[in-house]
LUMDOKOL-227769 format. One record per atom (N, C-alpha, C): atom name; residue number from 1; residue in three letters; y, x, z. Coordinates in Angstrom, 3 decimals, decimal comma, padded with zeros to 6 digits, always signed. Each point is the difference from the previous one (the first is absolute). Example, Ala and Ser with C-alpha at 12.3 -4.5 7.8 and 13.67 -1.06 7.14 Angstrom:
# LUMDOKOL-227769
NODE  atom  seq  type         y         x         z
NODE     N    1   ala  -005,690  +013,190  +007,800
NODE    CA    1   ala  +001,190  -000,890  +000,000
NODE     C    1   ala  +001,200  +000,900  +000,000
NODE     N    2   ser  +001,050  -000,350  -000,720
NODE    CA    2   ser  +001,190  +000,820  +000,060
NODE     C    2   ser  +001,090  -000,770  +000,730
//
This chain:
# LUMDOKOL-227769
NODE  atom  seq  type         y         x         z
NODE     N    1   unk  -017,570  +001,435  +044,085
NODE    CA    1   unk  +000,258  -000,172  -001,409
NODE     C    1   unk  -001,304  -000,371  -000,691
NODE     N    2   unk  +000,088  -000,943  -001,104
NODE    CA    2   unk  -001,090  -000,328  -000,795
NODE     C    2   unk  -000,178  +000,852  -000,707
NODE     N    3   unk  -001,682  -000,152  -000,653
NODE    CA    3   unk  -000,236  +000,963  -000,830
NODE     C    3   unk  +000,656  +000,216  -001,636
NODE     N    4   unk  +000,016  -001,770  +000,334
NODE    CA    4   unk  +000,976  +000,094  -001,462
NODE     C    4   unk  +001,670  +000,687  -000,063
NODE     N    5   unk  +000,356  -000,274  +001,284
NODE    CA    5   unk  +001,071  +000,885  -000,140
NODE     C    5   unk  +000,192  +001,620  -000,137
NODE     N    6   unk  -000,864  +000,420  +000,334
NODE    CA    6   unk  -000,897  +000,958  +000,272
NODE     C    6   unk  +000,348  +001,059  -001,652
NODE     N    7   unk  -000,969  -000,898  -000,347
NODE    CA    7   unk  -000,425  +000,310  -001,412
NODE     C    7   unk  +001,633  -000,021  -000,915
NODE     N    8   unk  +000,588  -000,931  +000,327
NODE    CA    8   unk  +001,393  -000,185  -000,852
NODE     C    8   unk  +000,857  +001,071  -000,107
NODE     N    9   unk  -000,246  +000,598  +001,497
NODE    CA    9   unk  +001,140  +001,130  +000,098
NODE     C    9   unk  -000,755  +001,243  -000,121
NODE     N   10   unk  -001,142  +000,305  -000,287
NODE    CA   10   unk  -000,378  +000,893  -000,831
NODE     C   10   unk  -000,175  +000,068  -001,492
NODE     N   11   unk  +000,028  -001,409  -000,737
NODE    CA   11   unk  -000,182  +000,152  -000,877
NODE     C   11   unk  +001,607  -000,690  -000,828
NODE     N   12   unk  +000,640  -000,064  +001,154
NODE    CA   12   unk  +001,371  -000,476  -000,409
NODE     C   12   unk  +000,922  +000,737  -000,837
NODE     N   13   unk  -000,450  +000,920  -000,626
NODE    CA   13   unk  +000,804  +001,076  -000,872
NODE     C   13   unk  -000,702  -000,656  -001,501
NODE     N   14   unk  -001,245  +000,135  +000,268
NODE    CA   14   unk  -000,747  -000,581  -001,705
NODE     C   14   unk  -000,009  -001,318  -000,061
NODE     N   15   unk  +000,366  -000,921  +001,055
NODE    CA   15   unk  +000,366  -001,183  -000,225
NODE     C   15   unk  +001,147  -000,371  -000,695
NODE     N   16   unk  +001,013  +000,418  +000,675
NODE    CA   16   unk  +001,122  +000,209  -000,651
NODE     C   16   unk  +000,466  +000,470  -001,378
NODE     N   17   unk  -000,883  +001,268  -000,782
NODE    CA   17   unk  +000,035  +000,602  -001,206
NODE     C   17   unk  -000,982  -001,173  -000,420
NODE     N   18   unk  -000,686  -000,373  -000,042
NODE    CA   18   unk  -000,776  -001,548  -000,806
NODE     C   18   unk  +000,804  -000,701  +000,155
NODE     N   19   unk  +000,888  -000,744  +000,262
NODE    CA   19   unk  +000,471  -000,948  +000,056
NODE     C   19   unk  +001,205  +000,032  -000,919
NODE     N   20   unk  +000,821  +001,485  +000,819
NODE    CA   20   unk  +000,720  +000,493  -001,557
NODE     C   20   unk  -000,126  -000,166  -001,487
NODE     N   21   unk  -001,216  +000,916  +000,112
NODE    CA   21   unk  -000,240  -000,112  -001,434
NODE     C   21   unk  -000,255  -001,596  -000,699
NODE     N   22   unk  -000,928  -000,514  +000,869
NODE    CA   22   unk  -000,259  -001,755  -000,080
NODE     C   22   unk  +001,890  -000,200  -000,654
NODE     N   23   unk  +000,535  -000,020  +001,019
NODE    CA   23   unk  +001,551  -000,609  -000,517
NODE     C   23   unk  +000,694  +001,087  -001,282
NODE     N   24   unk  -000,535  +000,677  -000,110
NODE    CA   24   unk  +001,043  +000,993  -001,100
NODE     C   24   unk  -000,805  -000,617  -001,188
NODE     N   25   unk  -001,173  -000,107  -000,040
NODE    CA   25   unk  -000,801  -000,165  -001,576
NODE     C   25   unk  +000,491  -001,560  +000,181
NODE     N   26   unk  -000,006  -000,708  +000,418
NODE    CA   26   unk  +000,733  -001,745  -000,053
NODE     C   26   unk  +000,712  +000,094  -000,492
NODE     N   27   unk  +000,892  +000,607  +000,592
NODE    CA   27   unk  +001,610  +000,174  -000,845
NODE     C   27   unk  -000,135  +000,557  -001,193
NODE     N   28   unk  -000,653  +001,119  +000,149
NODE    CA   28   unk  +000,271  +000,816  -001,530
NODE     C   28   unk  -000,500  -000,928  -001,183
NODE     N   29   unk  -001,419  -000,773  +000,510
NODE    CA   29   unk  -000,852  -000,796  -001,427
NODE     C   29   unk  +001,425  -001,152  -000,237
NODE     N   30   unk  +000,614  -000,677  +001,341
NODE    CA   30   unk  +000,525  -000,670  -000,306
NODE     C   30   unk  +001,136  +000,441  -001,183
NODE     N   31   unk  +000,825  +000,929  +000,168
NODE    CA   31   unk  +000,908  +000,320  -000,798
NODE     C   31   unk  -000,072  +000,357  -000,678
NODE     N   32   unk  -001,416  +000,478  -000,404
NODE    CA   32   unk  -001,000  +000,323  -001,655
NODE     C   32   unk  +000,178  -001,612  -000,854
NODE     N   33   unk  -000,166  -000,512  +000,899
NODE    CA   33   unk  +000,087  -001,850  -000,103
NODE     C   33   unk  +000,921  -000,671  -000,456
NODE     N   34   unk  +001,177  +000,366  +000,172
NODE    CA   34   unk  +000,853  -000,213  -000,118
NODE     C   34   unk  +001,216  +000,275  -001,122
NODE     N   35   unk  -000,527  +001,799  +000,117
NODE    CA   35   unk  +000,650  +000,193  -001,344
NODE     C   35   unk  -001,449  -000,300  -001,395
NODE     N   36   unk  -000,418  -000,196  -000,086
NODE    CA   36   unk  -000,950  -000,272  -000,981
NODE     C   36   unk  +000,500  -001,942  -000,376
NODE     N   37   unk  +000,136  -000,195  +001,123
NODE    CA   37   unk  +000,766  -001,412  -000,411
NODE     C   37   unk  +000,894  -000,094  -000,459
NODE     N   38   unk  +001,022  +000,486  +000,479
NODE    CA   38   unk  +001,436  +000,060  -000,221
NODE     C   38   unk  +000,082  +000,891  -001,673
NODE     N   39   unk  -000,892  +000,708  -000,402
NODE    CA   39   unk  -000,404  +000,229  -001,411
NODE     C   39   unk  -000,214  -000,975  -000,694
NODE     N   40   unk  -001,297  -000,611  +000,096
NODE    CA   40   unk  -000,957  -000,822  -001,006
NODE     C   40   unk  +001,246  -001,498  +000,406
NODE     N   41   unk  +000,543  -000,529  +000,721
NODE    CA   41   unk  +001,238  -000,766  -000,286
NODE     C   41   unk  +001,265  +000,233  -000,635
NODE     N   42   unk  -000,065  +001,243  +000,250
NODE    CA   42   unk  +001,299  -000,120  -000,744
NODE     C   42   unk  -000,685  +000,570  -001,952
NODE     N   43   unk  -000,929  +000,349  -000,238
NODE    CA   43   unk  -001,022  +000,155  -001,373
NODE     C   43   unk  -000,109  -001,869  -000,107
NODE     N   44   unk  -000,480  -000,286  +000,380
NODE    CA   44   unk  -000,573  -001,420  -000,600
NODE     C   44   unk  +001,742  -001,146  +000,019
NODE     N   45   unk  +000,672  +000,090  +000,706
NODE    CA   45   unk  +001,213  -000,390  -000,082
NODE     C   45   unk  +000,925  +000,418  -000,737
NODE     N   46   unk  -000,074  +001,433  -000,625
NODE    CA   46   unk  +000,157  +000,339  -001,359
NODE     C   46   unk  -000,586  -000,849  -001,350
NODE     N   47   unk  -001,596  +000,015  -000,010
NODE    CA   47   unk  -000,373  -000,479  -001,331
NODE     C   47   unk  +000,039  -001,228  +000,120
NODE     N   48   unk  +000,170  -001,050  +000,880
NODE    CA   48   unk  +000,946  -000,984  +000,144
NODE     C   48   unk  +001,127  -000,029  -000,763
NODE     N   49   unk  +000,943  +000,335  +000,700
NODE    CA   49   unk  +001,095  +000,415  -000,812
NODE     C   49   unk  +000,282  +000,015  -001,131
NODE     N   50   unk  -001,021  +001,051  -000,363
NODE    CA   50   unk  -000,274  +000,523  -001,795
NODE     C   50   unk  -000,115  -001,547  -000,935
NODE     N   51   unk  -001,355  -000,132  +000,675
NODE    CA   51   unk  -000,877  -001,547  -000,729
NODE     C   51   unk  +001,706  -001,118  -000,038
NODE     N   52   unk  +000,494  -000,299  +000,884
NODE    CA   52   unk  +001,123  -001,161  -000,107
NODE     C   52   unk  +001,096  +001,099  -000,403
NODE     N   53   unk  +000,221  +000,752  -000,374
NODE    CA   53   unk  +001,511  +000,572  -001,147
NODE     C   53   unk  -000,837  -000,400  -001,448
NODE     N   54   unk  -001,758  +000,411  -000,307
NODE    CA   54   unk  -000,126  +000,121  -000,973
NODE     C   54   unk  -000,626  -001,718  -000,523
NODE     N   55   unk  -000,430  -000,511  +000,603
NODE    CA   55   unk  -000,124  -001,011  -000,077
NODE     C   55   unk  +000,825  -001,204  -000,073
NODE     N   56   unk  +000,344  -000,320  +001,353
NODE    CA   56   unk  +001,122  -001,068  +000,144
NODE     C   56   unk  +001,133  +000,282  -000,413
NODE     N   57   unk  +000,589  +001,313  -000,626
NODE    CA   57   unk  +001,280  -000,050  -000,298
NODE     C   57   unk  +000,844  +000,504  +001,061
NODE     N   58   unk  -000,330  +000,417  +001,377
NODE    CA   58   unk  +000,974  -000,161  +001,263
NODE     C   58   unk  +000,689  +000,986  -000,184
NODE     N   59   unk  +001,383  -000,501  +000,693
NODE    CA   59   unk  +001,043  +001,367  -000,376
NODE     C   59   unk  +000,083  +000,931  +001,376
NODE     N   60   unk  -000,938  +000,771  -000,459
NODE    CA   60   unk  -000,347  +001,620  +001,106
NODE     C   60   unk  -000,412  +000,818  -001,077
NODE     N   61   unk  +000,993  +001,514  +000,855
NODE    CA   61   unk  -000,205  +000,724  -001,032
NODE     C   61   unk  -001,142  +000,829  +000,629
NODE     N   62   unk  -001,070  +001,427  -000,769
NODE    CA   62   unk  -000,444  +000,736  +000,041
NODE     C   62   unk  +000,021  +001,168  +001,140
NODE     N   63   unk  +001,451  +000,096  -000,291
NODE    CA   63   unk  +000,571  +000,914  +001,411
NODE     C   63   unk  +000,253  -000,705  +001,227
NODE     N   64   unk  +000,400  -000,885  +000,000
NODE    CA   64   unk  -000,113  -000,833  +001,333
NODE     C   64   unk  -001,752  +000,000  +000,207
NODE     N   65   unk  -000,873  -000,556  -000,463
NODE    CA   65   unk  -001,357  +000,477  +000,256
NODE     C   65   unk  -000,325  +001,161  +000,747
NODE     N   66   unk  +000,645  +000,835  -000,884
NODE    CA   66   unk  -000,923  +001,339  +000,317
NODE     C   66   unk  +000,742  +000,491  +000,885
NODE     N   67   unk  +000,904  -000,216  +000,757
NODE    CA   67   unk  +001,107  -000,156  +001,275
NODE     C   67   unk  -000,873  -000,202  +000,664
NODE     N   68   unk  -000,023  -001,157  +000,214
NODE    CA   68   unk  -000,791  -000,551  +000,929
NODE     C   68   unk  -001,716  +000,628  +000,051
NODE     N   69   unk  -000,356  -000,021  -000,781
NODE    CA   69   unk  -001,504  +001,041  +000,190
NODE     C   69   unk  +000,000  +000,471  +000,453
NODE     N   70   unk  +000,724  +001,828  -000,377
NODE    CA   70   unk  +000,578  +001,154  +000,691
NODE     C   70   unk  -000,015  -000,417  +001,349
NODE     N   71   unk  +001,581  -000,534  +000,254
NODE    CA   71   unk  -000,311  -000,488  +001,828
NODE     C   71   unk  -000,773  -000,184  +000,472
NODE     N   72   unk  -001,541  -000,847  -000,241
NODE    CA   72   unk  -001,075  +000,165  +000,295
NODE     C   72   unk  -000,580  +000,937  +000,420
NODE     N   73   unk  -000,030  +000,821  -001,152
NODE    CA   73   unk  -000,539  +001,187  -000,004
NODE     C   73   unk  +000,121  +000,993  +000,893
NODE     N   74   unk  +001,579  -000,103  +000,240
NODE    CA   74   unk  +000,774  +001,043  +001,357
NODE     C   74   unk  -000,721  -000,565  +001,146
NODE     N   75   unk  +000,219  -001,198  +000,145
NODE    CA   75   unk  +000,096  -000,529  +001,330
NODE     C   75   unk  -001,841  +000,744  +000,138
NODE     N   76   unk  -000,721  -000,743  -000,508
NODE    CA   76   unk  -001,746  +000,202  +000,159
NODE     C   76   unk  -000,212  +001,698  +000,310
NODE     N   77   unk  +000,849  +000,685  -000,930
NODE    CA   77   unk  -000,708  +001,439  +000,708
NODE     C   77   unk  +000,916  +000,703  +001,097
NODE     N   78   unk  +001,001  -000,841  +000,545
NODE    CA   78   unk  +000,331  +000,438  +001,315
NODE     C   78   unk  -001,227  -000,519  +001,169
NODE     N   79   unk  -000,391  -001,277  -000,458
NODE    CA   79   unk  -001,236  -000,458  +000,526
NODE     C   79   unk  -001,186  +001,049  +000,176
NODE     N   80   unk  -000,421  +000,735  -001,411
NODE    CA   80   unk  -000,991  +001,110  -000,178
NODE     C   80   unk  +000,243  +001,336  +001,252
NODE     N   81   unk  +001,493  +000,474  -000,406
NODE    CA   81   unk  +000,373  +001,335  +000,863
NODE     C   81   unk  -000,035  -000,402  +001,365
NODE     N   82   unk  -000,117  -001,410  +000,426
NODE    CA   82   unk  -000,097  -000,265  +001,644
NODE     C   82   unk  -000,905  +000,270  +000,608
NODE     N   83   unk  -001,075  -000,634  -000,935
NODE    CA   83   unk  -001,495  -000,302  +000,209
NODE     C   83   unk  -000,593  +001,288  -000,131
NODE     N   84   unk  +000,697  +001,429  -000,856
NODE    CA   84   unk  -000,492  +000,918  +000,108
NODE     C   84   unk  +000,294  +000,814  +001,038
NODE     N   85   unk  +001,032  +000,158  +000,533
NODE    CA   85   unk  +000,253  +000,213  +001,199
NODE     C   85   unk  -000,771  -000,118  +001,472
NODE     N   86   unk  -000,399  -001,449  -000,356
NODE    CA   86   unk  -000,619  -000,481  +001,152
NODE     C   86   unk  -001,339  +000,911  -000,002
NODE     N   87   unk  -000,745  -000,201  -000,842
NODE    CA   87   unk  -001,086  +000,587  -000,321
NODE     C   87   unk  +000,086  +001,417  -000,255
NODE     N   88   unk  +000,757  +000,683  +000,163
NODE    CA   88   unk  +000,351  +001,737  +000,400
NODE     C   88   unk  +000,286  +000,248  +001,562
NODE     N   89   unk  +000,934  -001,124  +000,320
NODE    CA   89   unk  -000,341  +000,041  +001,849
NODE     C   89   unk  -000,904  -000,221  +000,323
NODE     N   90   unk  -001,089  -000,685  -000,175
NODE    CA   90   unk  -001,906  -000,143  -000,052
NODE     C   90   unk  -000,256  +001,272  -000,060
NODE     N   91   unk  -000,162  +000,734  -000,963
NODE    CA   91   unk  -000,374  +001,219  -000,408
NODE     C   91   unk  +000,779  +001,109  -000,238
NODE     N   92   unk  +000,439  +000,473  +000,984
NODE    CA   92   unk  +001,284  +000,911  -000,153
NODE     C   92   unk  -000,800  +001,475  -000,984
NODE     N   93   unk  -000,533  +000,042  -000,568
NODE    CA   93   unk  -000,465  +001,655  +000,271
NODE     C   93   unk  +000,838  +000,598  -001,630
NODE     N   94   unk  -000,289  +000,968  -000,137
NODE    CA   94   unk  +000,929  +001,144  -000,875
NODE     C   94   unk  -000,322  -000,516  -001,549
NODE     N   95   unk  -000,951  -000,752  -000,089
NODE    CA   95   unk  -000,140  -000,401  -001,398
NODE     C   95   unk  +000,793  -001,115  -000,373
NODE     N   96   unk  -000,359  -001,197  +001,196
NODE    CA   96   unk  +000,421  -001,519  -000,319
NODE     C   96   unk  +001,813  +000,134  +000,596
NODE     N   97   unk  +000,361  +001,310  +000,242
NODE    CA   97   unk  +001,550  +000,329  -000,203
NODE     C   97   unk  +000,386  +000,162  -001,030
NODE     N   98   unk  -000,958  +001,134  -000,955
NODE    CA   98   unk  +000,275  +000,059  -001,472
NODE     C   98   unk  +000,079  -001,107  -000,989
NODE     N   99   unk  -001,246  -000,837  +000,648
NODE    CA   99   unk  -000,180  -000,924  -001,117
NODE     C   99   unk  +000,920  -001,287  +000,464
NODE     N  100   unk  +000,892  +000,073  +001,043
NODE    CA  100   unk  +000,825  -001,278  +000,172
NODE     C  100   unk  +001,199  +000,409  -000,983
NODE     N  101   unk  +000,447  +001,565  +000,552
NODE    CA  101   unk  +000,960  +000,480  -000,222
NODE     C  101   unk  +000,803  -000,167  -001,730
NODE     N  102   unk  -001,640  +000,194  -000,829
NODE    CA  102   unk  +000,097  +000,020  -001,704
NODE     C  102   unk  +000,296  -001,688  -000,002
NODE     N  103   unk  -001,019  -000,399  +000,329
NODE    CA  103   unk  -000,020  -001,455  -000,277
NODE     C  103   unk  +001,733  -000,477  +000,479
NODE     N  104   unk  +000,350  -000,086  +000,835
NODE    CA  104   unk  +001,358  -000,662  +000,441
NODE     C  104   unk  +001,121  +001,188  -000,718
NODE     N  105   unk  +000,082  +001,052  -000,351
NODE    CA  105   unk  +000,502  +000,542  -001,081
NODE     C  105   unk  +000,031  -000,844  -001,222
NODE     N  106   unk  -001,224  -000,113  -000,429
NODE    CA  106   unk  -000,266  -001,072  -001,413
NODE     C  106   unk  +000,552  -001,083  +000,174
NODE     N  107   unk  -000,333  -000,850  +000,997
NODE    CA  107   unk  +000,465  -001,402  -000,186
NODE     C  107   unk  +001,765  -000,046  +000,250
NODE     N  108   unk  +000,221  +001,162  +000,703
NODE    CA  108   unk  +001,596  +000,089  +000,413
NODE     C  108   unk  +000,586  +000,388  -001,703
NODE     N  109   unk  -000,106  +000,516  -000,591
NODE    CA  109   unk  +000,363  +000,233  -001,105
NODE     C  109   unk  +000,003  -000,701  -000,998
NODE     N  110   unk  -001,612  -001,202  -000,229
NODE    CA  110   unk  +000,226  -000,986  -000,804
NODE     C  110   unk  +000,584  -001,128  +000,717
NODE     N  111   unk  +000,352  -000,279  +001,241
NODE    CA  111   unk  +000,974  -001,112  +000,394
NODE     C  111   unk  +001,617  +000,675  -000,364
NODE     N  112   unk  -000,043  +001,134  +000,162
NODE    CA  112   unk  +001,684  +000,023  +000,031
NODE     C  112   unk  +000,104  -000,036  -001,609
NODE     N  113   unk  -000,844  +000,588  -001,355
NODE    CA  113   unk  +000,845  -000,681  -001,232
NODE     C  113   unk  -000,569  -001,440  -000,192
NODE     N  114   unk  -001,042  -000,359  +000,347
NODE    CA  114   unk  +000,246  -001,686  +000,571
NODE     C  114   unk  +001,062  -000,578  +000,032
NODE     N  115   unk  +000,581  +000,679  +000,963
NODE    CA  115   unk  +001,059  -000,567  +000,835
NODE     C  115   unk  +001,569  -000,169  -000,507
NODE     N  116   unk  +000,135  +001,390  -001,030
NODE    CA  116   unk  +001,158  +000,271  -000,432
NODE     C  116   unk  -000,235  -000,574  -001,644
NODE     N  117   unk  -001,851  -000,175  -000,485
NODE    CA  117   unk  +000,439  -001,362  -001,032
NODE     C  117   unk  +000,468  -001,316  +000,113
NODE     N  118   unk  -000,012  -000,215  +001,228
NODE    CA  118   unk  +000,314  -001,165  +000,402
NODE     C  118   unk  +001,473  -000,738  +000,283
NODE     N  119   unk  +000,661  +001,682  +000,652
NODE    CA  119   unk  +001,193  +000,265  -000,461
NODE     C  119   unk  +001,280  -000,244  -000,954
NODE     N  120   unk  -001,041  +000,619  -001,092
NODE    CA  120   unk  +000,343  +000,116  -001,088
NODE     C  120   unk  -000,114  -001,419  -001,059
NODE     N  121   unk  -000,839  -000,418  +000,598
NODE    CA  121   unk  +000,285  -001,537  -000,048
NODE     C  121   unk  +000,757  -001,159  -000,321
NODE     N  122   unk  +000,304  +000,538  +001,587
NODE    CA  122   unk  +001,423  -000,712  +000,687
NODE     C  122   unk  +001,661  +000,377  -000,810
NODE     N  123   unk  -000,052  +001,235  -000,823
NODE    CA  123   unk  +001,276  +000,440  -000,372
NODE     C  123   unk  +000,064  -000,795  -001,283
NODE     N  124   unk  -001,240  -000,272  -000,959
NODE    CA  124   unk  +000,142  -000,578  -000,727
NODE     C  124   unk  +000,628  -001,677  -000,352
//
């Protein structure tokens, strides 16, 4: 056996946890990435919106806007609670449980009346 092989399978346990983590923080920044996009598009595709109802005259209403925002909004911090996740399987320990736990509490709570303004919306 080579030495490099050698070395692999002793150090093949912390190879493995680096590489992990390498792939968990990718993912997680990515889906930090993602919902931060899926925000600031559906924000700037709003005042879009706004500018041509108030400007050009176009016939869209307000609530259809802010429909569509909202959804944004949902969609991006399911993005957030993923990415926090990921980054609590990184760091499992008794705090970054607490602090996933509040945080995805919070965001679970402002997506679901999010969700049910959006709803509410729709009945109109």
């Amino acid at each position: 056996m080579s030495d490099f092989n050698i070395r692999l399978l002793r150090g093949g346990k912390r190879t493995f946890e680096y590489f992990e983590g390498l792939f968990l923080d990718a993912f997680s920044a990515l889906f930090n990435i993602v919902g931060s996009l899926l925000i600031i598009y559906g924000g700037l595709r709003a005042i879009s919106e706004i500018i041509l109802l108030e400007v050009l005259k176009k016939p869209y209403s307000y609530q259809q806007v802010r429909k569509e925002l909202t959804n944004k909004i949902v969609f991006g911090l399911e993005f957030f609670i993923a990415a926090d996740i990921l980054e609590t399987v990184r760091n499992p320990s008794q705090e970054e449980l607490l602090l996933l736990g509040t945080v995805v509490l919070i965001r679970t709570v402002l997506g679901y009346f999010l969700s049910k303004e959006v709803s509410e919306y729709r009945l109109d």
